[in-house]
N, C-alpha and C positions, 0 to 999 in steps of 0.2 A: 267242529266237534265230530269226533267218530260218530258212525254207527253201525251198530253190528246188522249184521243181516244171513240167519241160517241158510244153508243150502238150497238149491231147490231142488236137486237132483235124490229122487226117495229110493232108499234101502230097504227094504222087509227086513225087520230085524223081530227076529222071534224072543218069549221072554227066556225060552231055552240058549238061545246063543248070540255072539258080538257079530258084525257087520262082516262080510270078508274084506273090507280095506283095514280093519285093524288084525294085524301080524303081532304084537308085544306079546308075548307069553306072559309078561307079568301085569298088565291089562286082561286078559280071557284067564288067568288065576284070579285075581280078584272080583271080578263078573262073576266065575263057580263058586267062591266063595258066599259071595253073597246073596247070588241066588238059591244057595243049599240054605243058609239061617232065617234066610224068609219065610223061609215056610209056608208057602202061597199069600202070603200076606203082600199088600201093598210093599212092606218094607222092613226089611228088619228092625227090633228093636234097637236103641243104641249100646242096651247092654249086653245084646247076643254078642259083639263084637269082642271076640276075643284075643287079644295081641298075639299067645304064644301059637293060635292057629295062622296066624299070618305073618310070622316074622323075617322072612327072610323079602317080603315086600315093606315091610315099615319106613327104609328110608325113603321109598319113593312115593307114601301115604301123605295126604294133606285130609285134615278132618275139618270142613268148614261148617259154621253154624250159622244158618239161616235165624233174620233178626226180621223184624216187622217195623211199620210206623215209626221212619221210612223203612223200604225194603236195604237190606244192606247184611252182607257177609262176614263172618268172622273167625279168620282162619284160629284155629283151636289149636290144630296138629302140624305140625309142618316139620317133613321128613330129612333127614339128615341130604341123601343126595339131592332132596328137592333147595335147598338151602345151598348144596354148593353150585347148583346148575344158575340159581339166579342170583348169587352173591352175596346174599345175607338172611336173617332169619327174620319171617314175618309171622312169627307163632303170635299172636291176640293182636292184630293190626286187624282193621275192617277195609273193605274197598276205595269207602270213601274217607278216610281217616288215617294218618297223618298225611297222604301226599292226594291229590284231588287234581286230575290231571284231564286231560280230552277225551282221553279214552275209557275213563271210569265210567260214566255209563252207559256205554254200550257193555261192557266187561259186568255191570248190574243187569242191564237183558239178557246175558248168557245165563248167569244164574239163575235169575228168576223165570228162563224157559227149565233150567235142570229140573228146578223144584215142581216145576207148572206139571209138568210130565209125568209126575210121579211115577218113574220106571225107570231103568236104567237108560244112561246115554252114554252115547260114543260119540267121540270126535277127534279131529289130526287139527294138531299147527302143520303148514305145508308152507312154508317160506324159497320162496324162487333165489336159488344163487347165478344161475347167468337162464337163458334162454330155452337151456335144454336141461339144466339139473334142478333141485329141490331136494330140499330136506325135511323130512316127514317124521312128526313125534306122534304116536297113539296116543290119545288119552281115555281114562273111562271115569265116571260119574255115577257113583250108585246113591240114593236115597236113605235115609236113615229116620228113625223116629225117638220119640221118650215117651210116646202113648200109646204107639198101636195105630195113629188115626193121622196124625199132623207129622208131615217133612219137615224136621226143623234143622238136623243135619247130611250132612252129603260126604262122602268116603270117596276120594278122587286120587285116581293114580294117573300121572302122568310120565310118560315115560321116556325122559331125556336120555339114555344112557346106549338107545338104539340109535343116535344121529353121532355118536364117539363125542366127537368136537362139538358139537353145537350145543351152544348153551345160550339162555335167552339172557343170559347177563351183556354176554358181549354181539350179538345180532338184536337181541330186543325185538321178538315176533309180538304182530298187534294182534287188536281182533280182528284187523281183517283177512290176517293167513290162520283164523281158526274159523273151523265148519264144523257144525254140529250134523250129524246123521240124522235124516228124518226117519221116522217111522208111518209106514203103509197101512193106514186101517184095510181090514177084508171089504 
């Protein structure tokens, strides 16, 4: 069985700005995005969320929605380039439903650190191609609510489209070429 295991190496990541190891302009556009509709709130509403302010990111949006007893995710949205990068569409599929695999839960402790955080996170797939290259995707993970109070969904861009070729359809990145960014208390 996999398992995941976050970095140990810590970033100060302020709630003002992304990490400097993530570079995606269309990750640090959805981070300002939705640090502006927060409003100093834990998280925005999920009805702040307005498509026509973010549309030229929507193919690369996945809208997942956090499920309880068991803990378990369920992708809502899934974006048009997110769907060609990994070959088909898993718009209302949960983690563990219909394919239940080695790696599914470690893949439920990355989300359920997303949510635990209540704050925004950053993180790369970084998959090794010989000894001295790697291909690196940004990804970001912002928080979402429908009370004001409970994280129930998460607004995640991931951004394949800076690695040209690489698509996880045909390399298949685990969790263990993903690291999450840790955050540095004062």
């Amino acid at each position: 069985m996999s398992e995941y295991r976050s970095t140990s190496s810590c970033v100060r990541i302020s709630i003002m700005e992304s990490p400097p190891q993530i570079r995606s302009p269309l990750v640090i556009s959805l981070f300002a995005y939705w640090n502006r509709i927060r409003a100093g709130r834990i998280a925005p509403l999920w009805s702040d969320v307005q498509p026509g302010d973010i549309k030229s990111l929507l193919p690369y949006i996945m809208v997942v929605e956090v499920l309880e007893l068991p803990f378990d995710v369920r992708y809502r949205i899934v974006g048009t380039a997110v769907v060609e990068a990994f070959g088909y569409d898993f718009t209302w599929e949960t983690l563990r439903l219909p394919k239940h695999d080695l790696e599914t839960a470690a893949w439920l402790g990355v989300y359920r650190e997303f949510v635990e955080r209540q704050g925004p996170c950053f993180a790369q797939y970084k998959v090794s191609m010989s000894p001295k290259d790697a291909l690196v995707v940004d990804v970001g993970v912002f928080p979402l609510s429908s009370d004001g109070a409970t994280i129930d969904r998460l607004i995640e861009l991931e951004d394949w489209r800076a690695e040209g070729a690489f698509r996880p359809r045909v390399i298949k990145p685990s969790v263990q070429d993903f690291t999450i960014f840790r955050e540095m208390s004062d």
